[in-house]
C-alpha positions in Angstrom: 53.7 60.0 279.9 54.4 63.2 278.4 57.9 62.8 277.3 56.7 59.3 275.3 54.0 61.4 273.3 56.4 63.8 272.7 59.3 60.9 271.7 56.7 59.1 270.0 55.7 62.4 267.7 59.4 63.0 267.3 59.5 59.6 266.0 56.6 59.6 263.9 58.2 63.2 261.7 61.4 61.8 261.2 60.0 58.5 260.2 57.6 60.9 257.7 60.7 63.0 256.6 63.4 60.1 256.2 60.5 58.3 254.2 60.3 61.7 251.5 63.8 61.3 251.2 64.3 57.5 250.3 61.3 57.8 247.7 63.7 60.5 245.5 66.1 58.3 245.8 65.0 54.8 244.6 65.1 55.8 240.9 67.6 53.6 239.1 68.4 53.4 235.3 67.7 49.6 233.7 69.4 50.9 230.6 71.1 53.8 229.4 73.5 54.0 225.8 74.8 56.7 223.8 73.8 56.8 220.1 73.6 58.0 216.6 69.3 58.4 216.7 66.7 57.1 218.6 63.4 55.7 217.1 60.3 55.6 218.2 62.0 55.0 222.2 64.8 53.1 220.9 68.0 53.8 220.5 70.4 53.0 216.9 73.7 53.6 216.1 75.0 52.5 220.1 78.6 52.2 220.3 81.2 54.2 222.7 83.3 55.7 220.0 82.1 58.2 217.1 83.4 60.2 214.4 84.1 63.9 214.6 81.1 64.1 211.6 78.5 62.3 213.7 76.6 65.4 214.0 73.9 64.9 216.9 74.3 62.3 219.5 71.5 60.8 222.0 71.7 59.3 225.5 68.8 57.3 225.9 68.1 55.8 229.6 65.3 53.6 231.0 64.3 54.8 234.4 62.9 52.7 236.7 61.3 53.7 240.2 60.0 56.9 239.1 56.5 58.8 238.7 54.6 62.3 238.1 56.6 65.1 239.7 59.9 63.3 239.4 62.6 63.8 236.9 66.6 63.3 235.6 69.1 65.7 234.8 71.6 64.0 231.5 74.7 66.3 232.1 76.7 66.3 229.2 80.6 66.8 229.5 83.2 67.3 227.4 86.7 66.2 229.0 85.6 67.7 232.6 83.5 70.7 231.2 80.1 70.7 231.4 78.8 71.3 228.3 75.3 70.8 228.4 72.4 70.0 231.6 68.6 68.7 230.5 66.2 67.7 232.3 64.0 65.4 231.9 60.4 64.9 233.3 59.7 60.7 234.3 55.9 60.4 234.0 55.2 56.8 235.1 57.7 54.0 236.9 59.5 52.9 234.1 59.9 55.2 231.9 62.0 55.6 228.0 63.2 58.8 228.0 66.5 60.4 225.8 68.2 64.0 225.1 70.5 65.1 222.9 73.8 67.1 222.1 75.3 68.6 218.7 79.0 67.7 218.3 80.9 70.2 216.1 83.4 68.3 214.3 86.1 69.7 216.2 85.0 68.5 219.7 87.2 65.3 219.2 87.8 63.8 222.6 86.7 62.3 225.7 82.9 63.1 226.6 80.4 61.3 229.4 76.9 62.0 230.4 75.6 61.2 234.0 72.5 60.3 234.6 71.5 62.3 238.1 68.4 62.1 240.2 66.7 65.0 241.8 68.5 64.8 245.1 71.9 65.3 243.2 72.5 61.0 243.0 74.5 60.1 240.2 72.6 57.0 238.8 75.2 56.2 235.7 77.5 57.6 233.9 78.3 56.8 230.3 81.8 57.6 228.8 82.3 57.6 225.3 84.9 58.9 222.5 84.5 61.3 219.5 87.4 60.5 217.1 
């Protein structure tokens, strides 16, 4: 009998534990786009290819799954350097949220942002061109 209880409590804290860990990572992004501004939550100017004198860009994203106490990371990269990590509180289960990067005019190139989850899950990555 002693060995069940003690299987059974065993049981019961990995159960607990394994639980915490799916809940970080059921976030998902409905939408995500890289653009020219963003008003009021929504985001203008989308396209995957920019001029050199764009200025500021935005990656907006739409989270989905989330809630107080959990957050993004947008990691910004130009070619394979990072160039910039924010993050980025999610306050209810779907939630609008955005950041964005200053593109001196001679950062022409290949850039992406991921979209990560706390536990390090890369939820989408968006590539885009600055011409």
């Amino acid at each position: 009998m002693r060995k069940f209880t003690i299987f059974l409590l065993l049981s019961i804290v990995s159960f607990i534990f394994s639980d915490v860990t799916f809940a970080e990572t059921k976030l998902s992004v409905e939408a995500a786009v890289i653009a020219t501004g963003v008003e009021n939550l929504t985001p203008m100017g989308v396209a995957d290819k920019f001029p050199a004198n764009t200025g500021k860009l935005y990656c907006y994203s739409k989270i989905i799954g989330g809630g107080e106490g959990s957050s993004v990371k947008h990691i910004w990269y130009y070619g394979d350097k990072k160039a910039d990590e924010i993050i980025l509180s999610i306050k209810s289960s779907s939630f609008r949220t955005y950041s964005y990067k200053t593109i001196q005019s001679d950062w022409t190139g290949r850039w992406k942002v991921e979209i990560v989850a706390d536990d390090g899950t890369i939820l989408k990555t968006l590539e885009f061109v600055i011409e």
